[in-house]
C-alpha positions as CSV (number, residue, x, y, z in Angstrom):
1,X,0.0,0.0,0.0
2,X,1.4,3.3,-1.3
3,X,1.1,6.2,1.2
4,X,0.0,9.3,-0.7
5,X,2.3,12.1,-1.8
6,X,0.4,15.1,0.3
7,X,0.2,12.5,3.8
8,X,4.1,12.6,3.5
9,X,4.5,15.9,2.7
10,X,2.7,16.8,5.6
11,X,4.8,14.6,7.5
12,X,7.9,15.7,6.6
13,X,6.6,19.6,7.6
14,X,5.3,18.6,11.1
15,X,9.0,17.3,11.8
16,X,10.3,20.3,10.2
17,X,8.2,22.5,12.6
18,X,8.7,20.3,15.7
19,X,12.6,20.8,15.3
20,X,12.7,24.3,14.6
21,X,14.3,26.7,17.7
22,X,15.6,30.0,17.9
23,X,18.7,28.9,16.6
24,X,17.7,26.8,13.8
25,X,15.0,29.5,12.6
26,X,13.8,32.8,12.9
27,X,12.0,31.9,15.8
28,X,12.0,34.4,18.6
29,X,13.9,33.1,21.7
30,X,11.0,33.3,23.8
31,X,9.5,30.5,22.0
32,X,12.4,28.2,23.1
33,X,11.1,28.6,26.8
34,X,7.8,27.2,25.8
35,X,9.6,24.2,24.6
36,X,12.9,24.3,25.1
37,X,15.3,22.4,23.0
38,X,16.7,18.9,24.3
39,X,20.1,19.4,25.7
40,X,22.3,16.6,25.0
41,X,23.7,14.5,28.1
42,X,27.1,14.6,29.3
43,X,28.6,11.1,29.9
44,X,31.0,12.6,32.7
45,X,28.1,14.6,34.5
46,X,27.7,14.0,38.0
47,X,25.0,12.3,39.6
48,X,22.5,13.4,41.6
49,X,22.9,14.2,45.2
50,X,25.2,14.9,47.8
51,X,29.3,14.9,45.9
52,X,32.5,12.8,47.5
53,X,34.3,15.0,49.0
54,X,31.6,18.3,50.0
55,X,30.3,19.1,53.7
56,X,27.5,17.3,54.7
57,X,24.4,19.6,54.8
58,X,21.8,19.5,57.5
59,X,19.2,21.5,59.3
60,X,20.4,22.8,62.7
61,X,18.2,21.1,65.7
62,X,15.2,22.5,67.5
63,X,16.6,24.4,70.4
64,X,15.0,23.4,73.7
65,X,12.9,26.3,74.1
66,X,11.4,25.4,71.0
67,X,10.8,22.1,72.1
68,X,6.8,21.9,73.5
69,X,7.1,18.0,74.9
70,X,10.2,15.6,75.7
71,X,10.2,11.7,75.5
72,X,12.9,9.4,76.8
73,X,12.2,5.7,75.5
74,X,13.6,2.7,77.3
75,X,14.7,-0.5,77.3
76,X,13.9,-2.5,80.9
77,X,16.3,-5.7,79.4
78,X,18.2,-6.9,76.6
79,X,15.5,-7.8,73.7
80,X,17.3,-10.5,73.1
81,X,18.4,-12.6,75.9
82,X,16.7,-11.1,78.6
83,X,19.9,-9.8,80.2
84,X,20.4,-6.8,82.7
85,X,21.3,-3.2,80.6
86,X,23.5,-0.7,81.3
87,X,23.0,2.6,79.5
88,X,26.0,4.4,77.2
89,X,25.8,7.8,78.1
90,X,26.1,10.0,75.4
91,X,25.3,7.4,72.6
92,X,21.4,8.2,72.4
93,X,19.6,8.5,69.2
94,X,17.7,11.8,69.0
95,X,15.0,12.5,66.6
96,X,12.9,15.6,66.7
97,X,9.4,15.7,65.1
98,X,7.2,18.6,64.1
99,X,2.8,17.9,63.6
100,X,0.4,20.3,63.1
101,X,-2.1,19.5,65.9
102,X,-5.1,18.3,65.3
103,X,-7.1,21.3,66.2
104,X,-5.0,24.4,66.0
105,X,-7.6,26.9,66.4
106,X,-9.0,28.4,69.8
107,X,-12.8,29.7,69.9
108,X,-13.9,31.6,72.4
109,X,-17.3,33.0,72.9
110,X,-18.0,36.5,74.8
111,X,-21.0,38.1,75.6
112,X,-21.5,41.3,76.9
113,X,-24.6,41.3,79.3
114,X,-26.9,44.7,78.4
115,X,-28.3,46.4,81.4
116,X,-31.1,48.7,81.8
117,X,-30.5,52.0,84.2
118,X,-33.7,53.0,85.9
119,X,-31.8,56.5,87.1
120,X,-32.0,57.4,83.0
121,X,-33.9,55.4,81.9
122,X,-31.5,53.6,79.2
123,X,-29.6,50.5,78.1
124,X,-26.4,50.2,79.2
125,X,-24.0,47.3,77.2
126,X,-21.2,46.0,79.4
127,X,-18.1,46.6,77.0
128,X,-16.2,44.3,75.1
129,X,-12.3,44.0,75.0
130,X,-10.6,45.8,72.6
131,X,-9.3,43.0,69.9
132,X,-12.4,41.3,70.4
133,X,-14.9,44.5,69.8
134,X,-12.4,45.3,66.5
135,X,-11.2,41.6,65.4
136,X,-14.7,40.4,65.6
137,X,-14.8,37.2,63.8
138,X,-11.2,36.5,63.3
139,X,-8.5,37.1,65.5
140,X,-4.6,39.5,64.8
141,X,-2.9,36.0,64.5
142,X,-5.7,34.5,61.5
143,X,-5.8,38.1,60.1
144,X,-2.3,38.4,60.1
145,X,-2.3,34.6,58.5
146,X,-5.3,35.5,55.7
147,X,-3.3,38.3,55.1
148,X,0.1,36.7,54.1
149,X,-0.7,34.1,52.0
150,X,-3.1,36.4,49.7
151,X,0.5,39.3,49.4
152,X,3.2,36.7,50.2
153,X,1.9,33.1,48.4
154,X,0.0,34.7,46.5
155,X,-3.0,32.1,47.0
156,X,-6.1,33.7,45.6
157,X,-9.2,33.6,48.1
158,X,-10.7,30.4,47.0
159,X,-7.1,28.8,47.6
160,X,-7.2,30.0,51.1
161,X,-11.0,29.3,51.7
162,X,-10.0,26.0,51.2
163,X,-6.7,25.5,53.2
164,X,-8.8,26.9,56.5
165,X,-11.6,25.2,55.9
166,X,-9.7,21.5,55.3
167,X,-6.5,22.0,56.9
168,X,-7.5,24.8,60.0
169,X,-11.4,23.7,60.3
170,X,-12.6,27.1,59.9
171,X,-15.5,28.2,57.2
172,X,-14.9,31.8,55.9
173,X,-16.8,32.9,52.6
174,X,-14.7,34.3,49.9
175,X,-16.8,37.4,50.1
176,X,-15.5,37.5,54.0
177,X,-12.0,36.7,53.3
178,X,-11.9,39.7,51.0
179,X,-12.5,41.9,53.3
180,X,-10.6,40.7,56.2
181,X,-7.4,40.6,54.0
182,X,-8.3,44.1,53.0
183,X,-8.7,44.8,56.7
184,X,-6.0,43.8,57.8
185,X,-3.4,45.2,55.7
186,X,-5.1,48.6,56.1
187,X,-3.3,49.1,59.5
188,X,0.0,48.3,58.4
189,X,2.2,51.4,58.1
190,X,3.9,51.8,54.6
191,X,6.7,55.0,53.1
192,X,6.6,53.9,49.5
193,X,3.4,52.9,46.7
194,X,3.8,50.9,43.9
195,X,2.1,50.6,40.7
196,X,0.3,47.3,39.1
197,X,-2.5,46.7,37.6
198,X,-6.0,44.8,39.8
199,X,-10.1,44.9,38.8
200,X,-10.9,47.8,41.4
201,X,-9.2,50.8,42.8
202,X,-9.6,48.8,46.5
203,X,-7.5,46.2,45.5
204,X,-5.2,48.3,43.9
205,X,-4.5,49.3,47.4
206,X,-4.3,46.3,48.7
207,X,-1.7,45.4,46.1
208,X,0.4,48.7,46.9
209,X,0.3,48.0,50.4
210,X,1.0,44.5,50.9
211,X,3.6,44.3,48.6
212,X,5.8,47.0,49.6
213,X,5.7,45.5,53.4
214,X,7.0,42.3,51.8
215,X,9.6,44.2,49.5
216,X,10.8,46.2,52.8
217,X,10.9,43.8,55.4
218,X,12.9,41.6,52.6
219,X,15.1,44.4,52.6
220,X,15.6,44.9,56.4
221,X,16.0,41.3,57.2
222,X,12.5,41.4,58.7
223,X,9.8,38.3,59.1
224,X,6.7,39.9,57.5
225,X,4.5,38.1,59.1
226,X,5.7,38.8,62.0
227,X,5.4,42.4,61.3
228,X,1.5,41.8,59.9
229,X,0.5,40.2,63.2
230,X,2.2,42.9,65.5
231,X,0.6,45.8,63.3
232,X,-2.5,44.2,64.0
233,X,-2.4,42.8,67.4
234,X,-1.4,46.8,68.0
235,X,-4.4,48.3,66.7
236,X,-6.6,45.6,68.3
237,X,-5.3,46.9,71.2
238,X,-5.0,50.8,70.8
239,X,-1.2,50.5,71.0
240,X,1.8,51.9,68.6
241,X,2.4,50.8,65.7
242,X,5.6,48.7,64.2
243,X,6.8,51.0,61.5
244,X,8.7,50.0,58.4
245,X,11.0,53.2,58.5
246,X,14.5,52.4,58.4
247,X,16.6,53.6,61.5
């Protein structure tokens, strides 16, 4: 069976196409990072992992004030012949774990009893604390949370509906989320705007803000959300702000 002439014409193009690159065509060499070409493998290249000869790297240990809970495991006899033990000092095996606990959120409920004044004849409501009457549903620490990963992941609000929802077991509309990030960015003090480009002149804001607290505490050797939870946990609490002015 004879394969007609325009079947392997087309054949020959679509390999012709497929091999083409910026430098086998007039290609631009953005077109190359779509689908870069195949880099041909070096026989002598090393292999993957750690090299002979180069410092072992490794993350430094939990310091013991970081460490919530110790565990000592012991052995009452020898496993396997039942003889008496006597322990090596300074030949125990150490390993530190980190879990997310189960239920890492706290709820608390507070009511403020209402009162009635018979001397003028009004209703008197007993007042609430400060972060509570301003955090309202959320407090500075899940604010301050909500916040970063909308500027600093960039996770877009259904992302972090999700991820407090499955992972913290908390239910927040988008709707809500929105304006608890804008919320909470709104007390953080800022020197400097940037300019992009977001659907509404509020997020546009938003967008200024947040990012020039992550540029500048990048700069400053800061944690930024660090910085997000203190500037809120401050005006929860009618107290200074952090500022990111240098020195």
């Amino acid at each position: 069976m004879q394969i007609p002439m325009f079947l392997m014409n087309y054949s020959i193009f679509k390999v012709a196409k497929l091999s083409k690159n910026s430098s086998t065509s007039s290609k631009p060499p953005s077109s190359d990072i779509v689908k870069p070409p195949r880099k041909k493998k070096n026989n002598g290249s090393r292999n993957i992992g750690g090299q002979p000869g180069h410092p072992k790297h490794e993350r430094d240990p939990f310091t013991t004030e970081e460490i919530d809970t110790f565990q000592t495991h012991t052995l009452d006899v020898c496993p396997d012949g039942g003889g008496k033990l006597e322990e090596v000092q300074g030949a125990e095996k150490i390993v530190q774990q980190v879990e997310i606990v189960q239920k890492p959120t706290h709820i608390e409920q507070h009511t403020g009893l209402r009162y009635w004044c018979e001397h003028c004849q009004k209703f008197h409501d007993a007042p609430m604390p400060a972060h509570i009457d301003k955090g309202q549903l959320v407090g500075p620490r899940l604010m301050a949370t909500i916040a970063y990963m909308k500027g600093a992941c960039h996770c877009s609000f259904s992302t972090i509906r999700k991820f407090l929802r499955d992972v913290v077991g908390v239910t927040i509309s988008r709707g809500q989320l929105s304006k608890l990030a804008e919320q909470a960015i709104r007390f953080v003090v800022i020197d400097r705007y940037l300019t992009q480009g977001t659907r509404s002149e509020n997020g546009r804001n938003w967008s200024e803000r947040i990012w020039t607290v992550m540029a500048t505490c990048a700069s400053q050797g800061r944690n930024a959300f660090d910085f997000i939870y203190q500037s809120i946990q401050a005006h929860f609490s009618n107290q200074p702000f952090s500022s990111l002015l240098g020195p």
